[in-house]
Backbone as ProteinMPNN parsed JSONL, in Angstrom:
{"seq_chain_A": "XXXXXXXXXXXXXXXXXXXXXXXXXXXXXXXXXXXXXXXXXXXXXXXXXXXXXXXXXXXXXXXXXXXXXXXXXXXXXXXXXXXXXXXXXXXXXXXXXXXXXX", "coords_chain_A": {"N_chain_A": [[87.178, 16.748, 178.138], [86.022, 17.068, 180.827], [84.061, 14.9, 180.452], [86.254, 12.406, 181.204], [87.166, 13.374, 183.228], [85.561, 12.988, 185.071], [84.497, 10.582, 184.773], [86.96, 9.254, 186.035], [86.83, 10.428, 188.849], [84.46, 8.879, 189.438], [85.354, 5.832, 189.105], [87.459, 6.367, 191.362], [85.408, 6.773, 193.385], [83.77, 4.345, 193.368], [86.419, 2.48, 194.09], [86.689, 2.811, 196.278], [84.837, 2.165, 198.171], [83.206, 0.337, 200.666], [82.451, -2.513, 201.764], [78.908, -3.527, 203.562], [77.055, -5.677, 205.368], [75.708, -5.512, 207.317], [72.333, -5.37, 209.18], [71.193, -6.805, 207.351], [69.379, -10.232, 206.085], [70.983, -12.769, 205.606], [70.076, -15.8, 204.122], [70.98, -19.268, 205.145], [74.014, -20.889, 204.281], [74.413, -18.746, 202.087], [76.768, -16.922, 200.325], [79.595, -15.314, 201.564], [81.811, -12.622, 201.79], [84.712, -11.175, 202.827], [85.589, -7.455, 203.713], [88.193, -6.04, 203.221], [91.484, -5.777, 204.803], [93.217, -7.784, 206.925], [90.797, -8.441, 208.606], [89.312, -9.745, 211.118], [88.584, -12.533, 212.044], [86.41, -14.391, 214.332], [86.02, -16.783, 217.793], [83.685, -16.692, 218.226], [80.96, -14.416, 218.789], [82.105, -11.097, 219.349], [84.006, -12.521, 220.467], [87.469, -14.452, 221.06], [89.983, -14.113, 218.599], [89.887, -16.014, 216.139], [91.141, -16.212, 213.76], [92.686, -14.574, 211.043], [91.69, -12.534, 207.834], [91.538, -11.331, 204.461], [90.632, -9.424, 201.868], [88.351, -10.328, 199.607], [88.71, -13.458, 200.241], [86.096, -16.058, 201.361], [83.231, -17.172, 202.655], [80.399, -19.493, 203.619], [77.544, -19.242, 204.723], [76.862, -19.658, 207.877], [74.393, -19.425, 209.518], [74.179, -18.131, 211.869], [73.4, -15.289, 213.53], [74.335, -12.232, 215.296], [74.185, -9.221, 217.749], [76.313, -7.277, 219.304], [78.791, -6.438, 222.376], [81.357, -5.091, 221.321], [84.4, -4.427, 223.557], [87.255, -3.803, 222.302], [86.864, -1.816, 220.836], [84.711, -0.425, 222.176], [82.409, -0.63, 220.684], [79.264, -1.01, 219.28], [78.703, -4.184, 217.778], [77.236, -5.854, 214.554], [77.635, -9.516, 213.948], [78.14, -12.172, 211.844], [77.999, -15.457, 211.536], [80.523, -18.111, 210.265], [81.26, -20.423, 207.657], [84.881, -21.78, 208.884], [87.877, -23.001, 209.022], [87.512, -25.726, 209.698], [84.898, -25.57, 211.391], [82.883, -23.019, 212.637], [83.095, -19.767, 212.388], [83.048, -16.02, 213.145], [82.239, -13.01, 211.761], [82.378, -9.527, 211.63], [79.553, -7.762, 210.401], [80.093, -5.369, 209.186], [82.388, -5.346, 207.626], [81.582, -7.006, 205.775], [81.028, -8.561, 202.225], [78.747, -9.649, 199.873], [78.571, -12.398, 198.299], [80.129, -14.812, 195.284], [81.123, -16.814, 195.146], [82.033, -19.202, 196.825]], "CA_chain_A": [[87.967, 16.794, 179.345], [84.871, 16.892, 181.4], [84.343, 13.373, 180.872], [87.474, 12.287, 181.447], [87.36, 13.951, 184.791], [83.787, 12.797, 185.91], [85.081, 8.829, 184.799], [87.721, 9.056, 187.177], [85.94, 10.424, 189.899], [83.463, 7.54, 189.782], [86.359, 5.037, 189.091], [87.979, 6.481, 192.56], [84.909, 6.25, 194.394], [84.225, 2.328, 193.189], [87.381, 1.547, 194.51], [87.236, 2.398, 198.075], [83.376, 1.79, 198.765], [83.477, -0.442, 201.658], [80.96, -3.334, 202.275], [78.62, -3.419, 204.996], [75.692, -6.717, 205.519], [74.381, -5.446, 208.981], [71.362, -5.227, 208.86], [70.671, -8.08, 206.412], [69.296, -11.4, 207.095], [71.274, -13.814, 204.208], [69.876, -17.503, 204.266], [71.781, -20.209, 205.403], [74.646, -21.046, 203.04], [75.22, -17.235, 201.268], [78.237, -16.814, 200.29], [80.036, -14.268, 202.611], [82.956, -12.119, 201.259], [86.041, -10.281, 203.349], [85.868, -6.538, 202.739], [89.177, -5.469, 204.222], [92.819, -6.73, 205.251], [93.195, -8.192, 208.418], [89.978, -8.619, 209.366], [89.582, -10.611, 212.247], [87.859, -13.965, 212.375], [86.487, -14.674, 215.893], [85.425, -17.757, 217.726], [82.247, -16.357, 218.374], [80.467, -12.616, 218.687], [83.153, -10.287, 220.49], [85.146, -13.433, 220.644], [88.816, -14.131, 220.725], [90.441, -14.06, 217.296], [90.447, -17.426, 215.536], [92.41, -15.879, 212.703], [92.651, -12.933, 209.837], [91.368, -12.406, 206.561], [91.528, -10.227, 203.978], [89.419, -8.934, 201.026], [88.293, -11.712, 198.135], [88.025, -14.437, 201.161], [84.6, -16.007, 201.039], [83.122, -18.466, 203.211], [79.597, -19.867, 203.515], [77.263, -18.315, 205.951], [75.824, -21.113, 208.717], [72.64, -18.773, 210.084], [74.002, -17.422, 213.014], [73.878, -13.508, 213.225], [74.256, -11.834, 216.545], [74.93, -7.948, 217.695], [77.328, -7.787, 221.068], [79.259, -4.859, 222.289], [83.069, -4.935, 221.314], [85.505, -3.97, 224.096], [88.241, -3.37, 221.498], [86.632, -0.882, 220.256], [83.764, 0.412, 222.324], [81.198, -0.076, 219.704], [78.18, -2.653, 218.924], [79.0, -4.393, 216.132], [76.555, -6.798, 213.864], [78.359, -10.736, 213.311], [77.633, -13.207, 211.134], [78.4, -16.996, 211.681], [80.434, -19.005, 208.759], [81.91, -21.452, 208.14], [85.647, -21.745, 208.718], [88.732, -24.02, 209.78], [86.212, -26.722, 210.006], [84.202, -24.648, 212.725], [82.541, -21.995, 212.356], [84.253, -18.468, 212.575], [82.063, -15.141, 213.39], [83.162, -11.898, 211.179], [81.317, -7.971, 211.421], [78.944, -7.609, 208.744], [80.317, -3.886, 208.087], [83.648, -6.064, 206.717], [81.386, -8.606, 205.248], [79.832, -8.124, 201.362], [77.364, -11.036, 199.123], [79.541, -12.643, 196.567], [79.067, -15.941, 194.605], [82.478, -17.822, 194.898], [82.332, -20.189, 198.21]], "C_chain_A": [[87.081, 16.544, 180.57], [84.573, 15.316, 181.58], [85.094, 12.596, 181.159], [87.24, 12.445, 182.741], [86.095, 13.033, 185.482], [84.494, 10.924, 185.695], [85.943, 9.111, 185.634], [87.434, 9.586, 188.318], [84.908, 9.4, 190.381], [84.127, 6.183, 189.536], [86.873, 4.946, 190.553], [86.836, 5.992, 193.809], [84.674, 4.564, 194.401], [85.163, 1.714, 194.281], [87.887, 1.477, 196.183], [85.441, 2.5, 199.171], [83.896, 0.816, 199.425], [81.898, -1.312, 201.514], [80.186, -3.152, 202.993], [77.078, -4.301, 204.746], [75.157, -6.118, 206.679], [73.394, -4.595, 208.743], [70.461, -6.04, 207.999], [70.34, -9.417, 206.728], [69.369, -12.299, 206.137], [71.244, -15.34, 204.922], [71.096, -18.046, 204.217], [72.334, -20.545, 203.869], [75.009, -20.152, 202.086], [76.807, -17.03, 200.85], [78.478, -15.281, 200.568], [81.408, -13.858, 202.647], [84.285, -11.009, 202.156], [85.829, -8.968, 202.861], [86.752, -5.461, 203.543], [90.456, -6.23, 204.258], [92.943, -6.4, 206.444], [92.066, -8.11, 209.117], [89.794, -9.679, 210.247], [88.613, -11.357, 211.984], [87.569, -14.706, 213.732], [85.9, -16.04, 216.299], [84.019, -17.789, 217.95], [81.892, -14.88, 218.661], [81.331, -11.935, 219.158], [84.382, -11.669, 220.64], [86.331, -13.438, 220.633], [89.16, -14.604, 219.592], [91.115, -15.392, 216.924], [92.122, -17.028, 214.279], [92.066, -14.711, 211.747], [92.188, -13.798, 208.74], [91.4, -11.478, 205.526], [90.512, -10.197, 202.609], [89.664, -10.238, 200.031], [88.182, -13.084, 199.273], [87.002, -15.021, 201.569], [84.478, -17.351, 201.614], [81.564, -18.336, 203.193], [78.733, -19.623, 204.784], [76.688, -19.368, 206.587], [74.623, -20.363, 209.903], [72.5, -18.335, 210.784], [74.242, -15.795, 212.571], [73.604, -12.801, 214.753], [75.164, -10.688, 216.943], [75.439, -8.156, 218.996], [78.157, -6.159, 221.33], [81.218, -5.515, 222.511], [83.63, -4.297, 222.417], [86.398, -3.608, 223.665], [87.644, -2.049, 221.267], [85.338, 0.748, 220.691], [82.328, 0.498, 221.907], [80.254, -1.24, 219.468], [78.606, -3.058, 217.356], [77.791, -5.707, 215.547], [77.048, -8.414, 213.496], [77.478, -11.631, 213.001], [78.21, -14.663, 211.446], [79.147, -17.482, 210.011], [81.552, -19.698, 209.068], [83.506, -21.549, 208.048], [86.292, -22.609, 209.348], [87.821, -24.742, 210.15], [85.656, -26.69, 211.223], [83.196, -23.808, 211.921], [83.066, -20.733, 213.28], [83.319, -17.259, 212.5], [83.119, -13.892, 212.554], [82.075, -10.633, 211.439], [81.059, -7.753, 210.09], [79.193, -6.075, 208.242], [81.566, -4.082, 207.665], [83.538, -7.026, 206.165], [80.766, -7.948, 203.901], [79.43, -9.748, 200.664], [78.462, -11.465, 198.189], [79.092, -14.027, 196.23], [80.28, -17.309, 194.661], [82.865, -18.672, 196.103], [82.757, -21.373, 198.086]], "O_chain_A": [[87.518, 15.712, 181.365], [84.794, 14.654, 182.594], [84.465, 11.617, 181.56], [87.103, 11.414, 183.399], [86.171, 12.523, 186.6], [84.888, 10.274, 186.663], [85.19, 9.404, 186.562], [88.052, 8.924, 189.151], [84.62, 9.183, 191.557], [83.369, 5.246, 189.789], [86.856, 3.853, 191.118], [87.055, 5.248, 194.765], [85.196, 3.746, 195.158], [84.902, 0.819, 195.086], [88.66, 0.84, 196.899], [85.149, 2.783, 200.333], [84.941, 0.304, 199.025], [80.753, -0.927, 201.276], [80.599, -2.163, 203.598], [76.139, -3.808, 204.121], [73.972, -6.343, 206.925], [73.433, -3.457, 208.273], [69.234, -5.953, 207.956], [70.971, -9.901, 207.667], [68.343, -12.775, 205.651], [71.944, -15.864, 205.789], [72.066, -17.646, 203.574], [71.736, -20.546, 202.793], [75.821, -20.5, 201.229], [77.801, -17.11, 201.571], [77.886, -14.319, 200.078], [82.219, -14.475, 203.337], [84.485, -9.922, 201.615], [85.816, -8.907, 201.631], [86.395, -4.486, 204.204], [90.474, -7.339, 203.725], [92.864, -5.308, 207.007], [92.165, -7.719, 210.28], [90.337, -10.713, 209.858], [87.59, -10.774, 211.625], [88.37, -15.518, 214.194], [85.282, -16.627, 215.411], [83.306, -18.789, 217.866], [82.881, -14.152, 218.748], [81.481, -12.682, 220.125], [85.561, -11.473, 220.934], [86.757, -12.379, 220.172], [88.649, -15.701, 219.367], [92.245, -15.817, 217.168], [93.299, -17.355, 214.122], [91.056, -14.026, 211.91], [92.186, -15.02, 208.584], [91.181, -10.394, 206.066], [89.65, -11.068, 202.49], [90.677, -10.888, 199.773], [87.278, -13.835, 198.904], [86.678, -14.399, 202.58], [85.155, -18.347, 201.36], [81.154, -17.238, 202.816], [79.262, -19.819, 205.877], [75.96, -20.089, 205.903], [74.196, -20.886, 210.932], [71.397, -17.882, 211.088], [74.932, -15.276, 211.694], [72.487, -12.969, 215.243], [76.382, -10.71, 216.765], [75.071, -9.078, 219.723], [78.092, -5.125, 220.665], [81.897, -6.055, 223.384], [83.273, -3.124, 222.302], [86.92, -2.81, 224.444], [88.311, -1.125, 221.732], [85.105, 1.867, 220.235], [81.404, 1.186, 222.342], [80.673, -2.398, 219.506], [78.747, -2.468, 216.285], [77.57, -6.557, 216.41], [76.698, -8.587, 212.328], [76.41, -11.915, 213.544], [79.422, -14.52, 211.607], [78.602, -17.312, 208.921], [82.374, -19.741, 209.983], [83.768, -21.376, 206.858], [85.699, -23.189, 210.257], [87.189, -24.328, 211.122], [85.823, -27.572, 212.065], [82.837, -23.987, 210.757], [83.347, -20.721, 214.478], [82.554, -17.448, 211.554], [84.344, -13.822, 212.652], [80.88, -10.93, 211.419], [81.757, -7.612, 209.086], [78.695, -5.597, 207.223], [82.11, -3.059, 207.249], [84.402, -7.857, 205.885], [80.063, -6.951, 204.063], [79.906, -10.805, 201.078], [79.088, -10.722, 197.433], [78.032, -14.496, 196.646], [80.157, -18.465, 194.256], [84.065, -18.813, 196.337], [82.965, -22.063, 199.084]]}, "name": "protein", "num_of_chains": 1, "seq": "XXXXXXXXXXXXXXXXXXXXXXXXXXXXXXXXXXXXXXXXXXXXXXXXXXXXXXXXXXXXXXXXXXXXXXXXXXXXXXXXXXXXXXXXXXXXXXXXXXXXXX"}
């Protein structure tokens, strides 16, 4: 019963660990994963909102990374550059994780 219990405790946590790249410095071209719904896609750091995304979304990182201070929210946040809508689209690396599928 014990095990039983202890597997689903570490099943639950798994499933709502959150991503978070800031702080990381992934070479040009990484593949750069959504970890969230409705995360915002900006046109640049603090920017205004190109468009949403949500988790499993994965775009290709193009080298920019730059911290800024959000007005929404108050808070400094970490963004990454990638590539999107044939642009490039800035996301917060504590809603960004590494994946392999770009």
């Amino acid at each position: 019963m014990k095990a039983i219990l202890y597997l689903a405790i570490v099943v639950a946590m798994a499933t709502v660990s959150q991503g978070d790249i800031t702080g990381s410095n992934p070479p040009w071209g990484t593949c750069l994963c959504i970890d969230g719904s409705g995360v915002n896609i900006r046109s640049a750091p603090c920017g205004s909102i190109r468009g949403t995304g949500n988790s499993g979304s994965c775009f290709p990182h193009t080298g920019g990374k730059q911290t800024c201070y959000l007005k929404d929210d108050g808070k400094n946040h970490q963004y990454f550059s990638v590539k999107y809508g044939g642009g490039n689209g800035w996301i917060a690396g504590e809603l960004l994780t590494f994946g392999s599928n770009c």
